[in-house]
HTML snippet that shows the backbone in 3Dmol.js (N, CA, C, O; Angstrom):
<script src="https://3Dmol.org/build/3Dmol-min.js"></script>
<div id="view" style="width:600px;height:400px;position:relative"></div>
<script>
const pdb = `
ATOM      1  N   UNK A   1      13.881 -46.957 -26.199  1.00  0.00           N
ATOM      2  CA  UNK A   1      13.248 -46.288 -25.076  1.00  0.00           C
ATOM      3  C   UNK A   1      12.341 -47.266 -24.349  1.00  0.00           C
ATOM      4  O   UNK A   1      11.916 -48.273 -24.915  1.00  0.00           O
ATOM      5  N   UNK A   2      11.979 -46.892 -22.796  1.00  0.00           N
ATOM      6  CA  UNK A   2      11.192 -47.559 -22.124  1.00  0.00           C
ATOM      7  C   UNK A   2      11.030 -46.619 -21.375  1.00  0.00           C
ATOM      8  O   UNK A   2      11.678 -45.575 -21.297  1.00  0.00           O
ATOM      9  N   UNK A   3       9.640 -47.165 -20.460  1.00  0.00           N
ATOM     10  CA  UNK A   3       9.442 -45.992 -19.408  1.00  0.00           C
ATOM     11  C   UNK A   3       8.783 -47.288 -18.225  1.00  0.00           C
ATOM     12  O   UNK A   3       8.513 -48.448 -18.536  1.00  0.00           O
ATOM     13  N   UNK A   4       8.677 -46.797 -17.147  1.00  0.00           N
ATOM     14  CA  UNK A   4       8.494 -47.234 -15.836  1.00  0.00           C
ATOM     15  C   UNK A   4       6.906 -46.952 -15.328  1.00  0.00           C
ATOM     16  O   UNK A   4       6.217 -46.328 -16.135  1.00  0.00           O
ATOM     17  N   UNK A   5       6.395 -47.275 -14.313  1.00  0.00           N
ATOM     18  CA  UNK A   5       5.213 -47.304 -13.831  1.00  0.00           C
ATOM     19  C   UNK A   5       5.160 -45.921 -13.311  1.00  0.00           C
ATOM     20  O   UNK A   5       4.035 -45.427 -13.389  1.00  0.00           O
ATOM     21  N   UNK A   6       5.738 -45.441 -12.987  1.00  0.00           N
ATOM     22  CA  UNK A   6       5.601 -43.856 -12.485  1.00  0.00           C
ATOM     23  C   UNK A   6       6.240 -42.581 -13.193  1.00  0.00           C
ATOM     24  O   UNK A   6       6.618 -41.497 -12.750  1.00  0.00           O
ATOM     25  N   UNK A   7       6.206 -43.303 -14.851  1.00  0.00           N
ATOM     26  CA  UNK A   7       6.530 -42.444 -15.632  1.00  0.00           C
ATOM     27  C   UNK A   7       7.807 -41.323 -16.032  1.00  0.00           C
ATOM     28  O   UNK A   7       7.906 -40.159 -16.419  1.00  0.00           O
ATOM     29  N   UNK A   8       8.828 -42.643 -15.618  1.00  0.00           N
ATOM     30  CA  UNK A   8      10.222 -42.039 -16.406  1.00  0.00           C
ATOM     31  C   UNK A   8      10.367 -42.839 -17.353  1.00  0.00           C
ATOM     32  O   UNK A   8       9.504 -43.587 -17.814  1.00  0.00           O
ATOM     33  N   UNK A   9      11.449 -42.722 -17.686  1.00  0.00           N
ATOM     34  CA  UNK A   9      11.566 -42.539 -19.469  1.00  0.00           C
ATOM     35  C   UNK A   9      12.923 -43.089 -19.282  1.00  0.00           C
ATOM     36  O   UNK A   9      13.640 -42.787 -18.328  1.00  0.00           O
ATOM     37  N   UNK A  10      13.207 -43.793 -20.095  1.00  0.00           N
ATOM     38  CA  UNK A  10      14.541 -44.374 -20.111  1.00  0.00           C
ATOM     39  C   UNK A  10      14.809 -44.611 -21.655  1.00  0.00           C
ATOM     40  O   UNK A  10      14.165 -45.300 -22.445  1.00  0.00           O
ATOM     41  N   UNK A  11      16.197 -43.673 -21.903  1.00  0.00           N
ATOM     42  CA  UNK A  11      16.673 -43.857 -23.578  1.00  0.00           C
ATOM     43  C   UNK A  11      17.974 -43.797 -23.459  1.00  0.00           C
ATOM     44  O   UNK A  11      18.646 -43.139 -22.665  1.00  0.00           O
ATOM     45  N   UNK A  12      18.319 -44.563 -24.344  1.00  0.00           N
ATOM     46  CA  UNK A  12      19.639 -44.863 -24.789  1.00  0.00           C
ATOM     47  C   UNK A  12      20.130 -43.801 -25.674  1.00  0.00           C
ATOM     48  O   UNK A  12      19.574 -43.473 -26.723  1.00  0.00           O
ATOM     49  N   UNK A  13      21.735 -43.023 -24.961  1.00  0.00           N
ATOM     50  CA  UNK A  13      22.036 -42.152 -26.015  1.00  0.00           C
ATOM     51  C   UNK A  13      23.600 -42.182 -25.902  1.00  0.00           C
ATOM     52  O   UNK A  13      24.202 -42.998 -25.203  1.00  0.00           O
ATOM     53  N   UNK A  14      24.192 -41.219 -26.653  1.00  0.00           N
ATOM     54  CA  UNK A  14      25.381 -41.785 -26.798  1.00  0.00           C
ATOM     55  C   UNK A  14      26.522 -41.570 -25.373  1.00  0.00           C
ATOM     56  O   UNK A  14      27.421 -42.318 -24.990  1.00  0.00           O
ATOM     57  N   UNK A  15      26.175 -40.592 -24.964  1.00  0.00           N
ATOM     58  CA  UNK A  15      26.488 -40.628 -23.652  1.00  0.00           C
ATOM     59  C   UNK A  15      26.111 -41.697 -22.448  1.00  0.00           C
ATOM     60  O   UNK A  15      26.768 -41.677 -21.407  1.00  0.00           O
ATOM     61  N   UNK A  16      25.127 -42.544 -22.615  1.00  0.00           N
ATOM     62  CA  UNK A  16      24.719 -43.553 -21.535  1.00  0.00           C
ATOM     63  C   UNK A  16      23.065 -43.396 -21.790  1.00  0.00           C
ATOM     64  O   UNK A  16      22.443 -42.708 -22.599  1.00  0.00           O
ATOM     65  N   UNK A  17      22.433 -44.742 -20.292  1.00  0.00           N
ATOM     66  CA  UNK A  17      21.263 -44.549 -20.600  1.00  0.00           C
ATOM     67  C   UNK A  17      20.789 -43.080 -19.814  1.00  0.00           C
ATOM     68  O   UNK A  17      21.502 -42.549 -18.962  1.00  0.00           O
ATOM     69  N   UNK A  18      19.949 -42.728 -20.094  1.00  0.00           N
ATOM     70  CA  UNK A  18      19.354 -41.273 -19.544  1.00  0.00           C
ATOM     71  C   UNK A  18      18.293 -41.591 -18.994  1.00  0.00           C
ATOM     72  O   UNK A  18      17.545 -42.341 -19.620  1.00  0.00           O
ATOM     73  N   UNK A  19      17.962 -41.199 -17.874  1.00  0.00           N
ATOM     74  CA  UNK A  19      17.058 -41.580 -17.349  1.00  0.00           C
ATOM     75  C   UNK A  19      15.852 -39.916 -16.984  1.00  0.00           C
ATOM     76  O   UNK A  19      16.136 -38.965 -16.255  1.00  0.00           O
ATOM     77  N   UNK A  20      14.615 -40.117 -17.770  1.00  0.00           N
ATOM     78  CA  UNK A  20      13.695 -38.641 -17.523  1.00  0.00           C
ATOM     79  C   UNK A  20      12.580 -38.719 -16.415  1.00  0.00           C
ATOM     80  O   UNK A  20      12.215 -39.752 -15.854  1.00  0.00           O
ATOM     81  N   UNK A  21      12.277 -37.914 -16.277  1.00  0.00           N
ATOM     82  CA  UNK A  21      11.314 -37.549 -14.945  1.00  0.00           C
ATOM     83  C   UNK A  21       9.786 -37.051 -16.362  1.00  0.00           C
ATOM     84  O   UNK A  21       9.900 -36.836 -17.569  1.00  0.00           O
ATOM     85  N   UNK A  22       8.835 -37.042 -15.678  1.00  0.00           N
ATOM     86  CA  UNK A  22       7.642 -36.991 -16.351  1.00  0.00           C
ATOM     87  C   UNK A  22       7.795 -35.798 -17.053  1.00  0.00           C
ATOM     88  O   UNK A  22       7.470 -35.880 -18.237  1.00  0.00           O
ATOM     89  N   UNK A  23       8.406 -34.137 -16.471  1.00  0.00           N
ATOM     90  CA  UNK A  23       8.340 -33.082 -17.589  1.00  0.00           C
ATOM     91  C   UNK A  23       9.841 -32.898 -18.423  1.00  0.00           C
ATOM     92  O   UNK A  23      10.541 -31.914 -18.666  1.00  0.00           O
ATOM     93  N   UNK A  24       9.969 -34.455 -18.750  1.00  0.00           N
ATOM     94  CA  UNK A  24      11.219 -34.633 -19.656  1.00  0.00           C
ATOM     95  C   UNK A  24      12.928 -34.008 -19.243  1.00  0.00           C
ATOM     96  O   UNK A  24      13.930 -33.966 -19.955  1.00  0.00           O
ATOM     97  N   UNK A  25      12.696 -33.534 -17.655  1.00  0.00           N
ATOM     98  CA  UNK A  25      14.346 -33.270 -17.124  1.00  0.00           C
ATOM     99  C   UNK A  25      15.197 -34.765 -17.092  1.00  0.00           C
ATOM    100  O   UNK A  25      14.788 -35.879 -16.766  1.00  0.00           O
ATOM    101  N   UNK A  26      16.319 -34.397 -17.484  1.00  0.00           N
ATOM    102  CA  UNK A  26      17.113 -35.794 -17.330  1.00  0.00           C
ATOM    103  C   UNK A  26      17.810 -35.915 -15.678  1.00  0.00           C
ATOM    104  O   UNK A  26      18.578 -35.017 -15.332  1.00  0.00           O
ATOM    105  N   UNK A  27      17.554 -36.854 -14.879  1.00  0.00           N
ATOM    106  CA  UNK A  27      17.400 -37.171 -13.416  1.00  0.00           C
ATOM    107  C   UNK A  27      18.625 -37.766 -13.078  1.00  0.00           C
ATOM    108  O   UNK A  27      19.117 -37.727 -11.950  1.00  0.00           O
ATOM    109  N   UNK A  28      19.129 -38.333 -14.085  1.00  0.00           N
ATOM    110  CA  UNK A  28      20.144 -39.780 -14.128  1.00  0.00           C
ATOM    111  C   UNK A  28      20.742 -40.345 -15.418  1.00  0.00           C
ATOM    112  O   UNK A  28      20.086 -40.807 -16.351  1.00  0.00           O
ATOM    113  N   UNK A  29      22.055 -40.248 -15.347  1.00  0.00           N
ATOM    114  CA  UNK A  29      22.409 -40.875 -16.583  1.00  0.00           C
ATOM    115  C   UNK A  29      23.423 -41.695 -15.772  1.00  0.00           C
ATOM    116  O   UNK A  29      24.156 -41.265 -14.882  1.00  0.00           O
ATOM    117  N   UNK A  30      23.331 -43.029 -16.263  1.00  0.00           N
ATOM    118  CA  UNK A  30      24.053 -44.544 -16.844  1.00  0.00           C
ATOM    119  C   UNK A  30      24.921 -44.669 -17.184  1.00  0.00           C
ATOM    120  O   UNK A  30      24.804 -44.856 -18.395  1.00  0.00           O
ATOM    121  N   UNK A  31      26.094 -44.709 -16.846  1.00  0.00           N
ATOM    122  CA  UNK A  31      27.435 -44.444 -18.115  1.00  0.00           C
ATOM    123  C   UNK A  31      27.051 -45.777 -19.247  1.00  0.00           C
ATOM    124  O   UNK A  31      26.232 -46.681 -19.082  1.00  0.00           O
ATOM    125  N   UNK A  32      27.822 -45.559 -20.246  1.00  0.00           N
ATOM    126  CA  UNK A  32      27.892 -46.597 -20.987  1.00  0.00           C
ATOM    127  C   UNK A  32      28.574 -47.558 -20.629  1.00  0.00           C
ATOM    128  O   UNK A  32      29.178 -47.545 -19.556  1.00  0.00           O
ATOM    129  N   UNK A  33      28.605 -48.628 -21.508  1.00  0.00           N
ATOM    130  CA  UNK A  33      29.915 -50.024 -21.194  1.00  0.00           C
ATOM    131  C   UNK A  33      30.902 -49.356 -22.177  1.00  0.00           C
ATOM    132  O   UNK A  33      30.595 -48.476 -22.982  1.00  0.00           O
ATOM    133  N   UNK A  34      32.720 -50.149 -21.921  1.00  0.00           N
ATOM    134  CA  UNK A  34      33.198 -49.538 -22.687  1.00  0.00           C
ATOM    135  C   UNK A  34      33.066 -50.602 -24.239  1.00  0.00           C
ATOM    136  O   UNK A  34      34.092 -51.049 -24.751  1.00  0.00           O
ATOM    137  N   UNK A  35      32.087 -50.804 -24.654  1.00  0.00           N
ATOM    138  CA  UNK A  35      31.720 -52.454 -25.838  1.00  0.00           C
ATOM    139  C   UNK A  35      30.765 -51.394 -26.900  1.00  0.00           C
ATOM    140  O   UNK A  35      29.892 -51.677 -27.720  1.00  0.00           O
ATOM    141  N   UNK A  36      31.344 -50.100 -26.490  1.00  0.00           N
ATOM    142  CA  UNK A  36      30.214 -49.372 -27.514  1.00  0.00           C
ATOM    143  C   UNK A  36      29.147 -48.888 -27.340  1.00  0.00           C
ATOM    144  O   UNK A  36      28.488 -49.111 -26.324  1.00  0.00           O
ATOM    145  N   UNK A  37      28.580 -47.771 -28.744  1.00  0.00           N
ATOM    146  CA  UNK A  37      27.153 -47.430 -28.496  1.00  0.00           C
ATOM    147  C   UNK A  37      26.336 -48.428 -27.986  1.00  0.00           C
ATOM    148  O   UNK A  37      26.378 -49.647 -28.154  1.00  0.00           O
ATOM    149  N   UNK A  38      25.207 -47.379 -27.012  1.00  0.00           N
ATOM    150  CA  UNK A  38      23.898 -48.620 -26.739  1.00  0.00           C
ATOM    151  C   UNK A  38      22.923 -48.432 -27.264  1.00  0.00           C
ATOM    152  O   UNK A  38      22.685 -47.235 -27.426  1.00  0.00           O
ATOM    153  N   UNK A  39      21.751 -49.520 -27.857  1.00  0.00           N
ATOM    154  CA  UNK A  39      21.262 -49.031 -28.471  1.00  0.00           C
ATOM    155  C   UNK A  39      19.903 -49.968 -28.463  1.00  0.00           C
ATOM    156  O   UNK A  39      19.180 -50.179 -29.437  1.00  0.00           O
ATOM    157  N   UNK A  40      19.772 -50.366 -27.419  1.00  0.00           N
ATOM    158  CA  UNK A  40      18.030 -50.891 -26.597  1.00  0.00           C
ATOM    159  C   UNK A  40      18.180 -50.898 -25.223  1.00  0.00           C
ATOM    160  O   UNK A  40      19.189 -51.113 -24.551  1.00  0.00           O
ATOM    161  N   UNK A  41      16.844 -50.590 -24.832  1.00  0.00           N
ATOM    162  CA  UNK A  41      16.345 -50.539 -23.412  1.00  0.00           C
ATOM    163  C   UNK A  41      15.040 -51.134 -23.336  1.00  0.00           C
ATOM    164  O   UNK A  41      14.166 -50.962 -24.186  1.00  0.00           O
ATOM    165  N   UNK A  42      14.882 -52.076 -21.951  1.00  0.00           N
ATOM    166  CA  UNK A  42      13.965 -53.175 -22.244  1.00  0.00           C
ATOM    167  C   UNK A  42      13.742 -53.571 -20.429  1.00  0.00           C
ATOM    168  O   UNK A  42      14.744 -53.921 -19.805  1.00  0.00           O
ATOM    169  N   UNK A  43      13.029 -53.521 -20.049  1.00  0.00           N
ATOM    170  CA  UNK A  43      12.335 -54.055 -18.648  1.00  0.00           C
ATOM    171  C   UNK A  43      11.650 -55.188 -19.199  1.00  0.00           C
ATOM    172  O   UNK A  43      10.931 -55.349 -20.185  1.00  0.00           O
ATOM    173  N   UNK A  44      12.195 -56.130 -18.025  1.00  0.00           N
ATOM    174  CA  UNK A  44      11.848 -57.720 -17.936  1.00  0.00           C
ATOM    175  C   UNK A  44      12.184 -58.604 -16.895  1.00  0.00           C
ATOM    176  O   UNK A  44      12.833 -58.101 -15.978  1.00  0.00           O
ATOM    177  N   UNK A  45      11.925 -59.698 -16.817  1.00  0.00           N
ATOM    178  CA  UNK A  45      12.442 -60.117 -15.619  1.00  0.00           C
ATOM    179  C   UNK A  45      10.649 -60.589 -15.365  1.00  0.00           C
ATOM    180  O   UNK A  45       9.593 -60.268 -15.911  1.00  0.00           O
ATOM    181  N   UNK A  46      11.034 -61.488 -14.258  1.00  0.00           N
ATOM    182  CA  UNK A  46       9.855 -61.772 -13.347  1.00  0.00           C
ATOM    183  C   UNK A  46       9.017 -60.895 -12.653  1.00  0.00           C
ATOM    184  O   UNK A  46       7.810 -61.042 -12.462  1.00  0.00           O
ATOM    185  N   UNK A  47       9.850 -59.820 -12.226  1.00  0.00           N
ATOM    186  CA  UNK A  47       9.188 -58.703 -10.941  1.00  0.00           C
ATOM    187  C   UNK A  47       9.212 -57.336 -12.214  1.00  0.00           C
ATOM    188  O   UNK A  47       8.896 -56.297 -11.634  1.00  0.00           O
ATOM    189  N   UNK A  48       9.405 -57.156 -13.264  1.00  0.00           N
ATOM    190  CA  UNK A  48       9.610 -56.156 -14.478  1.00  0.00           C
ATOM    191  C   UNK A  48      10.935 -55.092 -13.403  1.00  0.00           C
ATOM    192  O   UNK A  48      10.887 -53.862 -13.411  1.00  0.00           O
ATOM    193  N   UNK A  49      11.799 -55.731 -12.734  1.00  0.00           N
ATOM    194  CA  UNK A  49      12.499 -54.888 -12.336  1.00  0.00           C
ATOM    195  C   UNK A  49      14.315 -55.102 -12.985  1.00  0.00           C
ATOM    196  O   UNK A  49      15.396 -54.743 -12.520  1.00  0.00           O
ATOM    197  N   UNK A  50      14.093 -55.529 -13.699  1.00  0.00           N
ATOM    198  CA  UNK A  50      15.106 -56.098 -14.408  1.00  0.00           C
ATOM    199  C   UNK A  50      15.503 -55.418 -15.554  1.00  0.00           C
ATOM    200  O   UNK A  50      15.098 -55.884 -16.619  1.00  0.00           O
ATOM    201  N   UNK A  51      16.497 -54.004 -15.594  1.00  0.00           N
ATOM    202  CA  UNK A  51      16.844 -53.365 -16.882  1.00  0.00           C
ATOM    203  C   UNK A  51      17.696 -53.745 -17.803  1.00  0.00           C
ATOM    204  O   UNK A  51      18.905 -53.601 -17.625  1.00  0.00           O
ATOM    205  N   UNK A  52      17.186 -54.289 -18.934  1.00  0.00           N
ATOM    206  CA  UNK A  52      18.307 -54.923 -19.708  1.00  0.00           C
ATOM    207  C   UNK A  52      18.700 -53.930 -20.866  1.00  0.00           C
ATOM    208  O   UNK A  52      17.810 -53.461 -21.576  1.00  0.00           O
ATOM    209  N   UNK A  53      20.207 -53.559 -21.090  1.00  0.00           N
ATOM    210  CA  UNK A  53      20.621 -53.109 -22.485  1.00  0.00           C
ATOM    211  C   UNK A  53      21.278 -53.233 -23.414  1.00  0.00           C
ATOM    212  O   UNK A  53      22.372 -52.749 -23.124  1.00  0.00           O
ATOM    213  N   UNK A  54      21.287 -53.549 -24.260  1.00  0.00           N
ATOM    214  CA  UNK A  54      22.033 -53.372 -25.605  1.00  0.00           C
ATOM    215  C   UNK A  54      23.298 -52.861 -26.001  1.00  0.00           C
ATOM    216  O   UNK A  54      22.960 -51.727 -26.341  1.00  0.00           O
ATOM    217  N   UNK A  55      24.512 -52.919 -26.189  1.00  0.00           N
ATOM    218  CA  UNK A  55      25.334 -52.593 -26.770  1.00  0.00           C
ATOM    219  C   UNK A  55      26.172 -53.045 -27.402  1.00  0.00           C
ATOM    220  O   UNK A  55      27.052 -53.629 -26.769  1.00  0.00           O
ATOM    221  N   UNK A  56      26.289 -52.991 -28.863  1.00  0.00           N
ATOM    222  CA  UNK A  56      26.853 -53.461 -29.799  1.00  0.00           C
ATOM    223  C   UNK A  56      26.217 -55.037 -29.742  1.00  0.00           C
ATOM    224  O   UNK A  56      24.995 -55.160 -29.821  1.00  0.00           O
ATOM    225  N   UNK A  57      27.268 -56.499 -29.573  1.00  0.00           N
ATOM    226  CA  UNK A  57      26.531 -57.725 -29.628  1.00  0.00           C
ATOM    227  C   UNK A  57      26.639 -58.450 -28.432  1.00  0.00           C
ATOM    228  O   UNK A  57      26.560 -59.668 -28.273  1.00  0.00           O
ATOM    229  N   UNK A  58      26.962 -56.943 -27.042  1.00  0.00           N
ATOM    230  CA  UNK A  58      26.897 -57.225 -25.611  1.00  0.00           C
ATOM    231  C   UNK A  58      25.486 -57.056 -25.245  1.00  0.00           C
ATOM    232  O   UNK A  58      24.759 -56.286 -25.871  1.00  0.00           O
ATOM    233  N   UNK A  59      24.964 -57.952 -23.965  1.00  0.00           N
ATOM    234  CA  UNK A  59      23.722 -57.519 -23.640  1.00  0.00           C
ATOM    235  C   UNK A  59      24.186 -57.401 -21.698  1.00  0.00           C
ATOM    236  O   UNK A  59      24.701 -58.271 -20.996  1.00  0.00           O
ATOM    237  N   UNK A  60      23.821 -56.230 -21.386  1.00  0.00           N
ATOM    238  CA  UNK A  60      24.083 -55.913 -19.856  1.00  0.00           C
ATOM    239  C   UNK A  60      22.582 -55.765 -19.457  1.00  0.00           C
ATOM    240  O   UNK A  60      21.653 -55.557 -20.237  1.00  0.00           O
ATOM    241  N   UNK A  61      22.498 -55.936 -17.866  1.00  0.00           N
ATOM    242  CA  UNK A  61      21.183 -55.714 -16.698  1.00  0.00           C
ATOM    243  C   UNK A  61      21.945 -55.505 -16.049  1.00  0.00           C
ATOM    244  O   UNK A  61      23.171 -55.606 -16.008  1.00  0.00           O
ATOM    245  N   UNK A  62      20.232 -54.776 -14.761  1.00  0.00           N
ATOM    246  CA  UNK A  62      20.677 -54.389 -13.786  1.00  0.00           C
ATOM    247  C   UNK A  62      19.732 -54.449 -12.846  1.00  0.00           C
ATOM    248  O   UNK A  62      19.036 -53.470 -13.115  1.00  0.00           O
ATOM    249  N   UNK A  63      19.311 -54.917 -12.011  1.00  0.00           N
ATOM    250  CA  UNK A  63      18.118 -54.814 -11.030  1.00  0.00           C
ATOM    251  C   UNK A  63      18.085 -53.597 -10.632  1.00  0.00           C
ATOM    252  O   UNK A  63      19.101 -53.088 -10.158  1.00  0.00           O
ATOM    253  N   UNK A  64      16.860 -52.867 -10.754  1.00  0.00           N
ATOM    254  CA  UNK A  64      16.391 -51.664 -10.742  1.00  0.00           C
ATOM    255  C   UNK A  64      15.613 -51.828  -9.251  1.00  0.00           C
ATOM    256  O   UNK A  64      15.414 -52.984  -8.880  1.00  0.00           O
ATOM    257  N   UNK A  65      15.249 -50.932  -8.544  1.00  0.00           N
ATOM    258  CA  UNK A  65      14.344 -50.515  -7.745  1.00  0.00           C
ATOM    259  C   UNK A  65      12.677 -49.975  -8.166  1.00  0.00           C
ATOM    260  O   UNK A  65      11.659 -50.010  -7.474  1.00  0.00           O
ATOM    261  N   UNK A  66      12.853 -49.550  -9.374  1.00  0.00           N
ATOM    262  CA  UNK A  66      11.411 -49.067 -10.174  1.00  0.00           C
ATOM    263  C   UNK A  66      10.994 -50.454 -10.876  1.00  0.00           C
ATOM    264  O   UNK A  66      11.767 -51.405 -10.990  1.00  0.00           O
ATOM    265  N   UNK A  67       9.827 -50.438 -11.276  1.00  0.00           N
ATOM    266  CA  UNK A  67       8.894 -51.305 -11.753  1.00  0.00           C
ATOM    267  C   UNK A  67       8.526 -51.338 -13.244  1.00  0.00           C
ATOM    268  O   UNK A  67       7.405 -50.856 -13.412  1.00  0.00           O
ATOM    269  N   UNK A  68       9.156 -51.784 -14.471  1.00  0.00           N
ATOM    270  CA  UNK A  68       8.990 -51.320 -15.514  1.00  0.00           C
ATOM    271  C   UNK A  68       7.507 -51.601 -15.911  1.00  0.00           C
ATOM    272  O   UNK A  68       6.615 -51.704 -15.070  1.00  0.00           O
ATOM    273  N   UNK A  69       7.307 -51.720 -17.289  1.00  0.00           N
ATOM    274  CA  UNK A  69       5.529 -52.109 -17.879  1.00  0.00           C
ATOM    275  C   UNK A  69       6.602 -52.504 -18.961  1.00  0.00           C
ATOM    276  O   UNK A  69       7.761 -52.218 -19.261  1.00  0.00           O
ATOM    277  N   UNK A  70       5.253 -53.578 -19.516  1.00  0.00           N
ATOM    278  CA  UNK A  70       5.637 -54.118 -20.751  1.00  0.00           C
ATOM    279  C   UNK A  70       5.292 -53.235 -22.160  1.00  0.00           C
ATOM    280  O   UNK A  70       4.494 -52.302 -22.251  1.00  0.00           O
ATOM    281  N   UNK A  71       6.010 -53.728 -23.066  1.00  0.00           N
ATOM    282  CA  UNK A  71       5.825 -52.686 -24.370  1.00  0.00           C
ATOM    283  C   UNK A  71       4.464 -52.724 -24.966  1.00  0.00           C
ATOM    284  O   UNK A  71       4.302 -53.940 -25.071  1.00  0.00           O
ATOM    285  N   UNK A  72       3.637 -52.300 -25.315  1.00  0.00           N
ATOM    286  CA  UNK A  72       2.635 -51.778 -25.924  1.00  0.00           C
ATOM    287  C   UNK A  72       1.685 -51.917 -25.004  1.00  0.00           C
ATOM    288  O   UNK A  72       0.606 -52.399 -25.348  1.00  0.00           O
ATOM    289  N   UNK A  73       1.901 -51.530 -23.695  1.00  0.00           N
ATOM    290  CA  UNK A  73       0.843 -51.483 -22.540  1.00  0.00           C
ATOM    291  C   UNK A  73       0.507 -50.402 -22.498  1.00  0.00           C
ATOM    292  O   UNK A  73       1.397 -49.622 -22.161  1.00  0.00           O
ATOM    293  N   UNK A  74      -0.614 -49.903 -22.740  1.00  0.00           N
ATOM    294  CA  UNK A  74      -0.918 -48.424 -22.292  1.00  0.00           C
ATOM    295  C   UNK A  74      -0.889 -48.332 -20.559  1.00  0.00           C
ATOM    296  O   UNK A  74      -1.194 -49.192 -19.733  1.00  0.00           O
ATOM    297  N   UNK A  75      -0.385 -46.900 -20.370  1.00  0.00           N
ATOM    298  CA  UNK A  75       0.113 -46.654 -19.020  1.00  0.00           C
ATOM    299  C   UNK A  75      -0.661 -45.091 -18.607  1.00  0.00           C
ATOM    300  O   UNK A  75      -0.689 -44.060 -19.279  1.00  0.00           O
ATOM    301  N   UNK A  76      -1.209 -45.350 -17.354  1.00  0.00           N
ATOM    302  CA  UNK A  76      -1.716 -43.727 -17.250  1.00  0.00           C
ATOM    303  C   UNK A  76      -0.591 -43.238 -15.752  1.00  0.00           C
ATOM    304  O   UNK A  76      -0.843 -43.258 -14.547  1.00  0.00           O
ATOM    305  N   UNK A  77       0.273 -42.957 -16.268  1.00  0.00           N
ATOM    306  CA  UNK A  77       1.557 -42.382 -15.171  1.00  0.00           C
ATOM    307  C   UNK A  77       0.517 -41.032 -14.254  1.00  0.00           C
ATOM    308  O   UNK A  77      -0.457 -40.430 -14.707  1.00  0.00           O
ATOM    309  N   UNK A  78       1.075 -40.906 -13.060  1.00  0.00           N
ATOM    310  CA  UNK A  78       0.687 -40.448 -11.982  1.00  0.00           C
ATOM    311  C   UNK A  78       0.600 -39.029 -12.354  1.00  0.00           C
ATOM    312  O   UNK A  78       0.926 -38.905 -13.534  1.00  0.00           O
ATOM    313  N   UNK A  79       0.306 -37.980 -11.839  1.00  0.00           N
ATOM    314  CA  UNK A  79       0.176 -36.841 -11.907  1.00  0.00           C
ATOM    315  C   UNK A  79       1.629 -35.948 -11.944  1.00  0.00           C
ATOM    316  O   UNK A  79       2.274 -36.028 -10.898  1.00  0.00           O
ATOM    317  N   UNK A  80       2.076 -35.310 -12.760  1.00  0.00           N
ATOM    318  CA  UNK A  80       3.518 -34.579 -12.821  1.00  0.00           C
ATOM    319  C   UNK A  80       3.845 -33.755 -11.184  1.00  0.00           C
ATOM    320  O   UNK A  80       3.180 -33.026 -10.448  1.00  0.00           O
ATOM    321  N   UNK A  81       5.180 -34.319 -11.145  1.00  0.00           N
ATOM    322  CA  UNK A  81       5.363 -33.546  -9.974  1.00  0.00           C
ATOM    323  C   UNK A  81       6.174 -32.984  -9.827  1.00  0.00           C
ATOM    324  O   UNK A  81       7.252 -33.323  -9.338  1.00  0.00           O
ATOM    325  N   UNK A  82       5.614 -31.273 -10.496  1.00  0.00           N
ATOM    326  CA  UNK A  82       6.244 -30.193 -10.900  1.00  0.00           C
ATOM    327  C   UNK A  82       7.297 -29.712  -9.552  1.00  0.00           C
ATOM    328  O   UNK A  82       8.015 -28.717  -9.653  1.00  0.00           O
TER     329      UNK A  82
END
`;
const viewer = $3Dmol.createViewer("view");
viewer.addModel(pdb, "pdb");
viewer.setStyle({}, {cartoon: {color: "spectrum"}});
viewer.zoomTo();
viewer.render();
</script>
C-alpha cells in the first residue's frame, strides 16, 4: 500500500492496483500485468510522481498526475470530501 498527498490509497490486489478516495470507495482500478500477482506499491521518482509496482520478478511504472509522500512520513490529508 501507498497513499498520495491528498489522501488516496493505493493497494495492490488481485484484481489490479485499486485505487481509494479518503472514505475508502474504490475510484480506480489498474488492471494487472499479465507476469502475475502484484504485490508492492511504491511512489518515487524525483517529482514523487512516479508509481512503481511489483509483480512477480517484473517491476512496472507509471507517471502519475498525483504527488505521492514518502513511507513513514506522517501525512495530514485534506478534509474528506463526502
Amino acid at each position: 500500500m501507498t497513499v498520495d498527498t491528498d489522501g488516496y490509497l493505493y493497494v495492490t490486489t488481485g484484481v489490479g492496483l485499486q485505487i481509494c478516495d479518503q472514505p475508502g470507495r474504490v475510484v480506480a482500478i489498474i488492471n494487472k500485468p499479465q507476469s502475475g500477482p502484484l504485490s508492492n506499491v511504491v511512489f518515487a521518482g524525483p517529482d514523487m510522481q512516479t508509481l512503481y509496482v511489483t509483480a512477480g520478478d517484473n517491476v512496472f511504472w507509471r507517471h502519475v498526475r498525483r504527488k505521492g509522500t514518502l513511507p513513514w512520513t506522517p501525512v495530514k490529508p485534506p478534509a474528506p470530501q463526502l
